[in-house]
C-alpha positions in Angstrom: -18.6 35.3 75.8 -19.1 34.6 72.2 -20.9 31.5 70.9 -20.2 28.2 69.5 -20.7 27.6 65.9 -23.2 25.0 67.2 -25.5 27.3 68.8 -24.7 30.4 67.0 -28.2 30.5 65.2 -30.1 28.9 67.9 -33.7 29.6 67.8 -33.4 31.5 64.3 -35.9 30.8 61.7 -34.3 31.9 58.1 -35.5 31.3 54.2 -33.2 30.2 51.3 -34.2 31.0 48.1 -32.7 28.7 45.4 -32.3 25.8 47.8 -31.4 23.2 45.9 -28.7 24.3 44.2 -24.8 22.8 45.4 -24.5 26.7 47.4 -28.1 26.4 48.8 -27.8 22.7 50.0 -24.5 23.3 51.1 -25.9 26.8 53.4 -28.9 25.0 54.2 -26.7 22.2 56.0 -24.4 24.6 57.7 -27.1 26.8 59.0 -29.7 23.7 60.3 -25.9 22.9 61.8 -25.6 25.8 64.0 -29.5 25.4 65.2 -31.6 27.4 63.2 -34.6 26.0 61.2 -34.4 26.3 57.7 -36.8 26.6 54.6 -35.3 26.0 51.3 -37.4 27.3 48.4 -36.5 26.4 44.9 -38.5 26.6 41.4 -36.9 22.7 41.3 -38.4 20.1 43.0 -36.2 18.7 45.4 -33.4 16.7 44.4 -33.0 12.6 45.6 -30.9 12.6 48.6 -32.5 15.5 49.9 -34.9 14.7 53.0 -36.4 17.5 54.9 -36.3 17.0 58.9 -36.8 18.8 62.2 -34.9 21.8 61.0 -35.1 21.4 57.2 -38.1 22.4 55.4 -38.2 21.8 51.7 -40.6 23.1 49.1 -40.2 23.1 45.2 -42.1 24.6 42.3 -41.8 28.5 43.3 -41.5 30.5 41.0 -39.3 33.2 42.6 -39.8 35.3 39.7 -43.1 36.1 40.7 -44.1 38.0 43.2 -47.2 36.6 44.0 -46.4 33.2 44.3 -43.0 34.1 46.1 -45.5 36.0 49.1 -47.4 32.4 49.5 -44.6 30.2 49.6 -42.9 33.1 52.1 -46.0 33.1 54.4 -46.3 29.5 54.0 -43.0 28.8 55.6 -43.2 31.3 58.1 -46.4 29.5 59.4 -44.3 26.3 60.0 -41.4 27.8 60.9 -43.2 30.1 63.7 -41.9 33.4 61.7 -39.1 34.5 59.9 -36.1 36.4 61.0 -33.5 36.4 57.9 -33.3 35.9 53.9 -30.5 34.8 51.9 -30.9 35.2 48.2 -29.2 32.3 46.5 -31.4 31.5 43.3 -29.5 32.8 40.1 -27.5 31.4 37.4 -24.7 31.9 34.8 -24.4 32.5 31.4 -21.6 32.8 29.3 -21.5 34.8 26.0 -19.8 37.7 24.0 -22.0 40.5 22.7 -21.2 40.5 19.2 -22.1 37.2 19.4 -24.7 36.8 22.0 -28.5 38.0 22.7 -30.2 40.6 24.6 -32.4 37.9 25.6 -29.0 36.6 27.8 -29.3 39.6 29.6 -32.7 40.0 30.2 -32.3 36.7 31.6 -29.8 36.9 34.0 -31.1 39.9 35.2 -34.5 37.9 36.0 -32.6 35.2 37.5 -30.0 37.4 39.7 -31.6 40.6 40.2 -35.6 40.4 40.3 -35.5 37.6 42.4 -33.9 38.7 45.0 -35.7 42.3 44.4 -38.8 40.1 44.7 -37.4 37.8 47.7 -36.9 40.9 49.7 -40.4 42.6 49.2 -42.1 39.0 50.8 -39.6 38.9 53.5 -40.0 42.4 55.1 -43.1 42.2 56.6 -42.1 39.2 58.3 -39.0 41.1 59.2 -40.3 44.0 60.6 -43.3 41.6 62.3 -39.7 40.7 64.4 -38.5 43.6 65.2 -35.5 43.1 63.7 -33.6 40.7 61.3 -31.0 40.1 58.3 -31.2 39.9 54.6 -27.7 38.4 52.7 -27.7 38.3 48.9 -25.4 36.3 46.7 -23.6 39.1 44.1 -20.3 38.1 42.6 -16.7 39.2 42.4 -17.2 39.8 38.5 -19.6 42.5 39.5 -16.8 44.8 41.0 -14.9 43.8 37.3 -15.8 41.9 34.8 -14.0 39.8 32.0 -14.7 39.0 28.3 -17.8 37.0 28.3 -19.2 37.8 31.4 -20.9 41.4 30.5 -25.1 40.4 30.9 -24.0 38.6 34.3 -21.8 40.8 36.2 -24.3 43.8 35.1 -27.4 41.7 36.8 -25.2 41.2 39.9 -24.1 44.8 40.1 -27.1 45.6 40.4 -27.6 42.7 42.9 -24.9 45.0 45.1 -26.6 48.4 44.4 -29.5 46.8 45.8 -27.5 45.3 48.8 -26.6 48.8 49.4 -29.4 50.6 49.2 -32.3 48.4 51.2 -29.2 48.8 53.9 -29.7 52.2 53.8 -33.4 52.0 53.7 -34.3 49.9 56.6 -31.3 51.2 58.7 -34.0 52.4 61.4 -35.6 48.7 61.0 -32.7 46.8 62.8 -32.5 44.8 59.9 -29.3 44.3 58.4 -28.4 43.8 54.2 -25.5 42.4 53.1 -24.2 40.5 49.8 -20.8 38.5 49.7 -18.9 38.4 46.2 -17.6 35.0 45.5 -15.1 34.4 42.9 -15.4 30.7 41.7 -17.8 28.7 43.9 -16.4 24.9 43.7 -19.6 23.3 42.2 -20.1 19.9 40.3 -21.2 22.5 37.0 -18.1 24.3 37.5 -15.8 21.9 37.8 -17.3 20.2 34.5 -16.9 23.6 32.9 -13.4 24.3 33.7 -11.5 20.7 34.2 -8.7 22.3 33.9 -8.6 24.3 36.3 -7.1 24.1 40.0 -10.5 24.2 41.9 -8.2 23.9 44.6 -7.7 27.6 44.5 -11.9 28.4 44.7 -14.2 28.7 47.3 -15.9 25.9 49.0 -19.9 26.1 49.0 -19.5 25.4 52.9 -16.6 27.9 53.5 -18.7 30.2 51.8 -21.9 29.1 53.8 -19.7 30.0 56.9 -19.0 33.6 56.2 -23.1 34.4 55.1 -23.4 32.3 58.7 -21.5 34.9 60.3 -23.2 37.7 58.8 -26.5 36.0 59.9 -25.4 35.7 63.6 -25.5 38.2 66.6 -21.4 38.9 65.7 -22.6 40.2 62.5 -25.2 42.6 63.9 -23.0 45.7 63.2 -22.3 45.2 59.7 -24.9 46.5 57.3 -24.3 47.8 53.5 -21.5 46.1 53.0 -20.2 43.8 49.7 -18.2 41.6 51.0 -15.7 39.8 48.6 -15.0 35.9 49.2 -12.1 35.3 46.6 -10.7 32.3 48.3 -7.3 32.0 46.4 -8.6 32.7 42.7 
């Protein structure tokens, strides 16, 4: 008999990383939702409205682009939490910009924010992992990364590689029981975006919470089998 989406994380104790961002609010909500306990981690310091609570832990000022400080805040939520048994990578960011007209320093950055993060997210979650026995690890890529458009060169390159890393810790901890995904989103309906694009029919985009459902899924017992895989969430764009 399969679960309810109420209980379909019970007892599971999973890190976001950039967890105050619209997508990490909205996952950290839906997850806490379906009873796991939840640690957001973010280089921000929490924004007003956000409380922390019985399944909501909260900590800003980590530096996720260091490895050092990323294992500390890692093993520090793991001690409240009671361990940890899954990862999503959310922290990133966007830039847009043409090379004839643009910097390498664009894509050195993007490839900090997308890419070593969640290089460096991974490498302080596995011991905790494997310390389980078992557990799950979803990154954020991006549809753009399977084909990219004028502009968008220094980010779908750090988020390709975001997917050949997806692929290749599958591969690599395939005898751990822990599973890797990523899921591709198109145009996640965000406050920035929507400012960016008012012309657009965000109508068409994906929700932060529908996409907070499908990295829920792969998180679950339902998604055990699945492992390796890049899973595009293009809701209607």
């Amino acid at each position: 008999m399969s679960t309810t989406l109420s209980s379909q994380l019970q007892g599971r104790h999973i890190i976001v990383t950039g967890g105050f961002g619209a997508l990490g609010r909205a996952l950290g909500a839906v997850l806490a939702e379906r009873g796991a306990r939840v640690a957001l981690l973010d280089v921000a310091e929490p924004p007003a409205g956000l409380q922390p609570n019985a399944r909501l832990l909260l900590r800003g000022g980590v530096d996720l682009n260091d490895g050092a400080a990323s294992v500390a805040a890692f093993d520090a939520a793991a001690d409240v939490l009671g361990g940890v048994d899954a990862l999503v990578n959310v922290a990133g960011g966007f830039a847009w910009e043409t090379l004839s007209g643009g910097s390498v320093a664009t894509w050195d950055r993007m490839y900090e924010m997308n890419l070593r993060t969640a290089v460096i997210g991974a490498q302080a979650v596995l011991p905790h992992l494997k310390a389980r026995g078992a557990g799950r690890i979803v990154n954020i890529g991006a549809l753009a990364s399977q084909k990219a458009g004028g502009g968008m060169g220094a980010y779908a390159a750090a988020k390709a590689g975001v997917a050949r890393l997806t692929e290749a810790l599958a591969e690599e901890l395939k005898g751990d029981a822990i599973t890797v995904n990523a899921v591709l989103p198109s145009i996640i309906d965000t406050p920035a975006n929507r400012a960016a694009m008012p012309d657009a029919d965000c109508t068409r985009w994906v929700s932060p919470q529908a996409l907070a459902g499908v990295i829920a899924f792969l998180l679950s017992d339902e998604g055990a089998p699945i492992t390796g895989a890049c899973l595009p969430v293009a809701g209607r764009v």
